[in-house]
C-alpha positions in Angstrom: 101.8 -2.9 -112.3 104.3 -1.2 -113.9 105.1 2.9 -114.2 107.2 4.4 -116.3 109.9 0.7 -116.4 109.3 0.5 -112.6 107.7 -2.7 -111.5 105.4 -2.0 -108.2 102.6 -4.3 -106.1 99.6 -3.5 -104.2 98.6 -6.3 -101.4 95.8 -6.2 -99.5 96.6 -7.2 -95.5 92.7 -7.3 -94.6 90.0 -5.2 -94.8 91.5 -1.6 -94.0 95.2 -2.1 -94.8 97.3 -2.0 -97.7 100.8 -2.8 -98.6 102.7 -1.0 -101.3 105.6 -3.2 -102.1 108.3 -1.2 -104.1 110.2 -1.6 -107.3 113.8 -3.7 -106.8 116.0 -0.7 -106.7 113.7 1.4 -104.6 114.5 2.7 -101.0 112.0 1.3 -98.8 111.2 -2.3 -100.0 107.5 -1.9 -99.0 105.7 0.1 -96.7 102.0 -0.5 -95.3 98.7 1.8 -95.5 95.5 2.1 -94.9 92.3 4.6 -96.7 91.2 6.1 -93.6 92.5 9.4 -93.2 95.6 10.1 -90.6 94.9 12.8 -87.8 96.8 16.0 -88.6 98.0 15.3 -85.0 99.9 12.2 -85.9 101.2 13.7 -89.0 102.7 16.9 -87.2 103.9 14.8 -84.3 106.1 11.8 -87.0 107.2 15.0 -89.1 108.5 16.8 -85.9 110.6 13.5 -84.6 111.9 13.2 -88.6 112.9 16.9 -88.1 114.7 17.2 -84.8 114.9 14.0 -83.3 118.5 12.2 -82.9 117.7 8.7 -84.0 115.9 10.0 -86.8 118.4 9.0 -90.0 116.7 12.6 -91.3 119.0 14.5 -88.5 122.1 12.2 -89.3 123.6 12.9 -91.8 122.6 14.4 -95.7 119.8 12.5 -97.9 118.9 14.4 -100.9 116.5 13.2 -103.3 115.5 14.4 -107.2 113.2 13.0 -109.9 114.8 13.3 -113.3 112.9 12.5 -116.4 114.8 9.5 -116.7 115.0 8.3 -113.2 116.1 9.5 -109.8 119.0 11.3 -108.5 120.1 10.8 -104.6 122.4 11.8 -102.0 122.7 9.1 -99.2 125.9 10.3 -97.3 128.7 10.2 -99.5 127.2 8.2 -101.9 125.6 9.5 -104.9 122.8 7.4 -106.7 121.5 7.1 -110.2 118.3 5.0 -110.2 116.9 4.2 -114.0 114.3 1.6 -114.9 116.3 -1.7 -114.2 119.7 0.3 -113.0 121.5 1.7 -110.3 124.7 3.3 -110.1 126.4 4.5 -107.2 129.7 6.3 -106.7 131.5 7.3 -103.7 131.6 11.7 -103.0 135.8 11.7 -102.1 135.9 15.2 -101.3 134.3 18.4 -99.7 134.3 20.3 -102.7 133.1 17.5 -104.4 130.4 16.7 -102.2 129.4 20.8 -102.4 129.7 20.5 -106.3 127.2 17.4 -106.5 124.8 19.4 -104.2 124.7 22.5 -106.8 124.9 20.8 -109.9 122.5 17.6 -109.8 120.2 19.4 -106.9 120.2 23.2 -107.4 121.4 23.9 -104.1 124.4 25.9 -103.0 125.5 25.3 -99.6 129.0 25.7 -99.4 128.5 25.9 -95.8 128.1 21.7 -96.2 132.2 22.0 -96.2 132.4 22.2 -92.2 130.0 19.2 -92.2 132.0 17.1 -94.6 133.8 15.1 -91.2 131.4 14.6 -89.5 129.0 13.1 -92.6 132.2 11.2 -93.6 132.0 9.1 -90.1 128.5 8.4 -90.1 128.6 7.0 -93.5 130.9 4.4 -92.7 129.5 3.7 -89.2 126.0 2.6 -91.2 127.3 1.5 -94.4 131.1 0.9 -94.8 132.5 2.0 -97.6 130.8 1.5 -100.4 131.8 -0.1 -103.9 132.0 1.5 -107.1 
């Protein structure tokens, strides 16, 4: 099926699961589901780990995500994102400011206080990814 230029796929596993496979420039390739309804147990417990926990990539370092009417808009360390039906462009954050700047004026949010944190999300993006090309 395809939404708005994004191609997506439903598969069926067996008889209560699902897999959603994801458009090409999407973040999670595929993920799997099923119908029944999850336990607001489980859900509070997965949310809590996302939230605090230290292997969670959540707690790591900054991901910031916006729908656009064109596309999406995303912060994933230093890297900004521009995802558009059958493109993506990416450009490296150099700076502090810059990386403060992004945050108020593709996301709304001012957080100047993100300046102190610029080291530290600096190293963690190029422990997982390198640096990235342009």
């Amino acid at each position: 099926m395809s939404v708005a230029g994004y191609d997506f796929r439903l598969e069926p596993l067996d008889a209560d699961w699902w897999r959603f496979h994801n458009h090409a420039l999407g973040g999670a390739p595929y993920f799997d589901f099923t119908l029944e309804t999850a336990s607001d147990a489980a859900l509070n417990t997965t949310c809590q780990w996302l939230r605090t926990s230290p292997e969670s990539i959540f707690t790591q370092f900054p991901i910031v995500q916006r729908h656009t009417p064109d596309g999406l808009v995303i912060i994933l360390g230093r890297t900004l994102r521009r995802i558009r039906p059958g493109e993506r462009t990416q450009t490296l954050i150099e700076t502090a400011d810059a990386f403060v700047e992004v945050l108020a004026g593709e996301f709304g949010l001012d957080l100047p206080e993100m300046r102190a944190l610029w080291p530290a999300i600096c190293a963690k993006h190029e422990e997982l990814f390198g640096q990235p090309a342009d």
